[in-house]
N, C-alpha and C positions, 0 to 999 in steps of 0.2 A: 677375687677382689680383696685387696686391704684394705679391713677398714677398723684394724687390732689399733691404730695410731688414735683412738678415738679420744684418747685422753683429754677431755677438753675441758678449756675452761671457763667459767660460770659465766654464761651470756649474761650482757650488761643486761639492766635492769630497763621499762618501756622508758623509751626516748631517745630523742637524737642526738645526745652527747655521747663524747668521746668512752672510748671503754679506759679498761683501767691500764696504768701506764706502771714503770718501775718506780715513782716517784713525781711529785708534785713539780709545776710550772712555774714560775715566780709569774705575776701578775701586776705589771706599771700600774702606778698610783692612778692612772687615768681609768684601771679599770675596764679597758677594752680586752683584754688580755694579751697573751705573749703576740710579738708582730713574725709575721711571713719570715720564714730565713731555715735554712740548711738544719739548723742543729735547735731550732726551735721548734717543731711540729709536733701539735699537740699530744702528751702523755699521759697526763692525768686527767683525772675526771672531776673538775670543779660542778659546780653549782649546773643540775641540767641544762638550764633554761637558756640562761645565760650565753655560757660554754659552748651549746648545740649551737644558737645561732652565728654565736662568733666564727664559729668553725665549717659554717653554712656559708658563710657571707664572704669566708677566706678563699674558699673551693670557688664557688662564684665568678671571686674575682681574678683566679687562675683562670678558671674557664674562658672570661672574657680575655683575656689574655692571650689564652691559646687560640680562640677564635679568632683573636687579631691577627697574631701569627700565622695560622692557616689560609687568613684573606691573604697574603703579604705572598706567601711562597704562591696563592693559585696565579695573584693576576700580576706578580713576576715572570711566572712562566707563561701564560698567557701572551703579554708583551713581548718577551726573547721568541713565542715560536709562531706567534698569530701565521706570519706570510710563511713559514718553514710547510714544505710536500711530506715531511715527514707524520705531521699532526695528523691524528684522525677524529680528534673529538667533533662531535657532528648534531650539535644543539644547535647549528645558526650563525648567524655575525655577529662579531664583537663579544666584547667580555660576558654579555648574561648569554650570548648562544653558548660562550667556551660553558657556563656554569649548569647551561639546561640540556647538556651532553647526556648523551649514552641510557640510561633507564629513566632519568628524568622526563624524558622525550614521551616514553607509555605512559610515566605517572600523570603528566600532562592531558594526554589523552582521555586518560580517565577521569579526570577531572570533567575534561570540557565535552565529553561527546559520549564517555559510560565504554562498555564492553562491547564486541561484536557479537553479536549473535549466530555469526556464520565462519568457522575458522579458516581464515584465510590459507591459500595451497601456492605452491609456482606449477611450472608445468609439468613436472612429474606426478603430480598431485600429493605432496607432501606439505605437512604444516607448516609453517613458518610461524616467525619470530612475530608473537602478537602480546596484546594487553592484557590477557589472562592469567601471563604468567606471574603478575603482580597484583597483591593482595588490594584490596578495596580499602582499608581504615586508611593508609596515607591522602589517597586524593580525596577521599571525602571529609576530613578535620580539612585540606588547605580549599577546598571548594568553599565552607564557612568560612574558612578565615580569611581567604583573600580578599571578599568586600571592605571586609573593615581597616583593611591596612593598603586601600588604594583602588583594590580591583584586581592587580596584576598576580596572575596567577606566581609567576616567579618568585616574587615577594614574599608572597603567604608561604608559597613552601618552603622561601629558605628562613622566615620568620617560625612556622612552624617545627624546622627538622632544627634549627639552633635552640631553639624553648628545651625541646623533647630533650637534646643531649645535655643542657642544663640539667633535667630534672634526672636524665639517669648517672648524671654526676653523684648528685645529692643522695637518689637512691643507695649508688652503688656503694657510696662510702656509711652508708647508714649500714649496707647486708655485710660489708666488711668489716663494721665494727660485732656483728654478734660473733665473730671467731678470732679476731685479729686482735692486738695492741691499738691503742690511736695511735701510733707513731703511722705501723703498718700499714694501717688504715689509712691516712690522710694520705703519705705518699703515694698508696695505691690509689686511689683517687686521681691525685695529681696527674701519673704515670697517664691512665685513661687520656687525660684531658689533651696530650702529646703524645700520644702512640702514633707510629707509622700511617696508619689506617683514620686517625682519630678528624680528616679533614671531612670523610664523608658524615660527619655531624653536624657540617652547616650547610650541604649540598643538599637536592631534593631528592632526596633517596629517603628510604621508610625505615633505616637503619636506626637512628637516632632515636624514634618514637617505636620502635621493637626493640631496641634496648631496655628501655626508659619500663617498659610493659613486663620484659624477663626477669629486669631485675627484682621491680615489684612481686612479682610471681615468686620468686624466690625468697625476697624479703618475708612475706606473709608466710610460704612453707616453711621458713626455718624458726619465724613463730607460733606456730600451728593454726593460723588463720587461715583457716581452709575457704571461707566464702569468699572471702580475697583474691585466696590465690585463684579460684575457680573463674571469679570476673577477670583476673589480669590476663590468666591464661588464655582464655576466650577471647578479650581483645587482643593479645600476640598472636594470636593463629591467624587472625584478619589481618594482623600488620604484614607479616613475613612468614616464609617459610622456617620452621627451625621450633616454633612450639612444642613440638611432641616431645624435644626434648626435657622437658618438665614433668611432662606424664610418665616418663620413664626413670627420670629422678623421685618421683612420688612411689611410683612402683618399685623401685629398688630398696631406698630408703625404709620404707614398710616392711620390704622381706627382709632387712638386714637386724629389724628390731624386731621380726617374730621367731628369727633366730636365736639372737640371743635372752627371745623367752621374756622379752620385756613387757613387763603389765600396762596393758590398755584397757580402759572400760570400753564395754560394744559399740558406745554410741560414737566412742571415740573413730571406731574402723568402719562404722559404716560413713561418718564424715568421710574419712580419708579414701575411700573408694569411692563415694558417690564428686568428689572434689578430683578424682583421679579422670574416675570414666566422661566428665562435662569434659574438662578440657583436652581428653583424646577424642571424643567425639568431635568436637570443632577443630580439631587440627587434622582432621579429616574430611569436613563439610567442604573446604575450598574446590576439591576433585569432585563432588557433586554435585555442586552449584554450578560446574563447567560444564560438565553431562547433561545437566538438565535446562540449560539454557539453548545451546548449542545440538543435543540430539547425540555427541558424540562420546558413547560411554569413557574416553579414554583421552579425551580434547584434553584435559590438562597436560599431564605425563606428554602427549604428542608435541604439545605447545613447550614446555619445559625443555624436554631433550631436541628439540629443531635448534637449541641454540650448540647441541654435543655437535652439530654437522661439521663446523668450521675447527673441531680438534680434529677426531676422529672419522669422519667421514659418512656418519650413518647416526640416527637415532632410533627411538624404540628405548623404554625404558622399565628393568630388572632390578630390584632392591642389591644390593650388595655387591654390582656389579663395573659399578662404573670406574673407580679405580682400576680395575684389572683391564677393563675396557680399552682405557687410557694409555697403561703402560704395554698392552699388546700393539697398540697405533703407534706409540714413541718407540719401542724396543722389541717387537715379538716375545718371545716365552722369556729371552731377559728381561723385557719391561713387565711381564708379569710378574716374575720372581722378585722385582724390587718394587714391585708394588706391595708383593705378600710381605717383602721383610720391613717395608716403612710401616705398615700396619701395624706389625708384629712392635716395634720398636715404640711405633706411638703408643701401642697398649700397656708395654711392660712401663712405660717412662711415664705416663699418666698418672697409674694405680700407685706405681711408687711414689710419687712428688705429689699428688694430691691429697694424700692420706691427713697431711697438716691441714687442710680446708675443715675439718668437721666433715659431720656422713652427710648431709645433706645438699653442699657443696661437691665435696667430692662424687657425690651418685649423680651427680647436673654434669660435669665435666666431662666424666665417662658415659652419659645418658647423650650426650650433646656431640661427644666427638663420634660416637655411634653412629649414632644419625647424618652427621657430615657423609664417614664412609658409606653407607647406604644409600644415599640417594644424591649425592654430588659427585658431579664429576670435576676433579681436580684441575685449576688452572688458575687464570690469576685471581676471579673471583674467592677464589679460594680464604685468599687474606687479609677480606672487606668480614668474611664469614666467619675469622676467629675472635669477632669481637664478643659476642658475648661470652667466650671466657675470660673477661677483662679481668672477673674475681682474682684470678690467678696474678694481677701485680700486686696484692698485696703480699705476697712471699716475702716475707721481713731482711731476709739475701739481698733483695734488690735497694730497701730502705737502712738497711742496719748501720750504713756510717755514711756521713758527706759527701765523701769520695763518691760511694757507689751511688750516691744519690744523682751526682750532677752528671756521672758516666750515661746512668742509665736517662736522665735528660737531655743531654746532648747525643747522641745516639738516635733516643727516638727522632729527635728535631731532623737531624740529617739523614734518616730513612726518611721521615712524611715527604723532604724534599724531594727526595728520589723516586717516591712513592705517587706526588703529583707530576712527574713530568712522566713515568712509566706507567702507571695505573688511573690515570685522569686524562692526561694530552696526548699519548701514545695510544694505547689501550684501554678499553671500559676494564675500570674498578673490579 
C-alpha cells in the first residue's frame, strides 16, 4: 500500500470554512462574499464564521438545484415511458408508484408492518427476496417523520432521503476540506450533487442518510474524535450495508502509523481500538439479529444472495467470492480471469490515485472497495454502491480550470439521464 504521498498539508483549523487557497477572494462591498460562477469557488479562507456559512448556503443551493434537475429527468422519463412494455419499474400507478419502485417497496414495508419472522421460500424451498435484506434506521426516521409531514409514508421518505443528501453535501465538503484546497473542495462537493448516481438522494432508498452517517464517520476519524466516529459508525451499520468499511480504514490507518513508529500516548490506542471494535461489532450485529429473530443461523447472507439468482443462477454466500462467481456465469474461466484482472487493475489504480487523499482517506477507499469485492456481487447495483467514495471528486484534475469544470458537469448531467431511464425505469438502481 502507498501511503509514502503522505505529505500533507496542515488541516485547517476547527470549523466549517473553507481551507486555505493560493490567494485571497475579492469580496462585493455587500459583503456576502464572492457569487456562484466557474472561476469564482471559494479559495481563500476569510473570516470562519462568516465564510463557512456562506459557502454552506452556496452548496445548499446547488443541491436544491440539482434536486430540481433530478425531479425534471425522473418524471420526464416517467411521462415518455409510463404506457412503454419495456418499463419495469414496479412501485405502482402513476408518478409516486414510478418513484416507490424497486427497494423502496421493503423500505415501505418495514415501515408499515416491521420484519418477517419467518423467511419467506418458493417451492423449491429456497429464500427469496424479503425485508431483511435492508437495514432498519431508514424506515424507522421515515415512520417518525411521515406524521408530521402529512402521514404519507412516500413523503416522509422522500423528505427524509432529500434532508439526508443535503446534510451529506455539507458533511462531505467539510471532510474534503481537511485535505483539499477550497477550490477542490467546493467542486467536489458540487460534483456529488450531479453525479450519475446522485438522483437516488431524493428517492427512498437509505442511501442518502448512509452517506450522510459515512461521511460523518470519517469526518470525526480524520479528527480523531473517536466517540463520534463510534456513534456514526454504529448508526451506518443500521442504515446500510458497507460500514465495516471504516472499521477497516480505522484498522489500517493505526497499523500504517505504528509503522512508522509514530508516538501515541496509550490512552490514545486504547480509544482507537475500543472506537474500532464498537463499530465492527455493529456491522456485524445486522446477521444476528436475523438469526435470532427468524431461527435461521444464516437468514441473512440466504436473504441477500436470493437476489445473485437472477445473474447467476444460484445463491449461497462465500466472502471473496462473488465476483469470480459472476464472471464464471458471464464467461467460464475467461470471465474469471477478467474478473481477477479487473481486481488486479482496481487495486494497482486505487493505491496509486489515492495516495493524494491523506492516509485516512486513502485507507476508507481501499478498506471500502475491499469490502465491495467481498461481499457484492457485481451488477448494476454496483454504481448506486460507489457513492460513498464521492471523496474521490475532490481530485483537483477534475476542478483545476473552467473547462474541466463544466466537462465534468455536463457529463455527469447526461449519465444521471441515462442513468434514470437504465437504472430506475429499466432496471432496479
Amino acid at each position: 500500500m502507498s501511503t509514502g504521498t503522505e505529505a500533507h498539508r496542515t488541516p485547517p483549523a476547527a470549523g466549517p470554512g473553507p481551507g486555505p487557497g493560493p490567494g485571497p477572494v475579492p469580496v462585493p462591498a455587500s459583503g456576502r462574499g464572492p457569487a456562484l460562477s466557474l472561476d469564482a469557488a471559494p479559495e481563500a479562507r476569510p473570516a470562519p464564521t462568516a465564510s463557512a456559512l456562506a459557502t454552506a448556503l452556496r452548496l445548499l443551493a446547488v443541491y436544491a438545484l440539482a434536486r430540481l434537475l433530478s425531479t425534471v429527468l425522473l418524471a420526464v422519463t416517467y411521462g415518455l415511458t409510463a404506457t412503454s412494455s419495456w418499463a419495469q419499474h414496479d412501485g405502482g400507478p402513476g408518478f409516486a408508484g414510478y418513484l416507490s419502485s424497486w427497494d423502496a417497496r421493503f423500505y415501505a414495508e418495514i415501515s408499515e408492518r416491521g420484519y418477517p419472522t419467518e423467511l419467506p421460500r418458493n417451492d423449491e424451498g429456497q429464500v427469496v427476496k424479503n425485508a431483511w435484506a435492508f437495514m432498519p434506521l431508514f424506515p424507522a426516521v421515515v415512520k417518525l417523520v411521515a406524521p408530521v409531514v402529512g402521514g404519507s409514508w412516500l413523503v416522509g421518505a422522500l423528505v427524509v432521503a432529500t434532508l439526508a443528501g443535503a446534510g451529506a453535501t455539507l458533511v462531505l465538503h467539510r471532510l474534503m476540506l481537511r485535505r483539499f484546497g477550497a477550490r477542490a473542495s467546493f467542486w467536489g462537493a458540487v460534483f456529488f450533487t450531479v453525479s450519475p448516481m446522485s438522483f437516488v438522494l431524493q428517492v427512498p432508498y437509505a442511501e442518502s442518510l448512509f452517506l450522510l452517517l459515512m461521511f460523518a464517520a470519517l469526518l470525526a476519524m480524520t479528527a480523531r474524535r473517536w466517540l463520534w466516529f463510534a456513534v456514526f459508525g454504529v448508526l451506518a451499520s443500521f442504515a446500510h450495508p458497507g460500514a465495516l468499511a471504516l472499521s477497516a480504514a480505522l484498522g489500517l490507518t493505526w497499523l500504517v502509523r505504528l509503522v512508522r513508529r509514530e508516538r501515541e500516548p496509550v490512552a490514545e490506542h486504547v480509544r482507537i481500538w475500543a472506537a474500532g471494535l464498537v463499530v465492527t461489532a455493529a456491522g456485524f450485529a445486522w446477521p444476528v439479529v436475523v438469526a435470532l429473530v427468524t431461527g435461521e443461523r444464516d437468514g441473512y447472507f440466504a436473504t441477500e444472495s436470493s437476489w445473485w439468482r437472477d445473474y447467476i443462477g444460484s445463491d449461497g454466500f462465500v466472502p471473496f467470492t462473488p465476483w469470480f462467481r459472476f464472471g464464471a456465469a458471464m464467461g467460464g474461466w475467461l470471465g474469471v480471469v477478467a474478473a481477477a484482472v479487473l481486481i488486479a487493475v482496481l487495486a494497482v489504480g486505487l493505491v496509486r490515485r489515492s495516495g493524494r487523499l491523506g492516509l485516512e482517506l486513502q485507507t476508507y477507499t481501499i478498506g471500502y472497495v475491499a469490502y465491495l469485492v467481498a461481499v457484492f456481487l457485481p451488477q448494476q447495483s454496483s454504481f448506486r454502491m460507489l457513492l460513498p467514495l464521492s471523496p474521490l471528486f475532490a481530485d483537483s484534475q477534475l476542478s483545476a480550470t473552467r473547462r474541466r469544470v463544466v466537462v465534468t458537469i455536463v457529463a455527469s448531467v447526461v449519465l444521471q439521464a441515462v442513468a434514470v431511464v437504465l437504472l430506475w425505469t429499466l432496471w432496479a438502481p
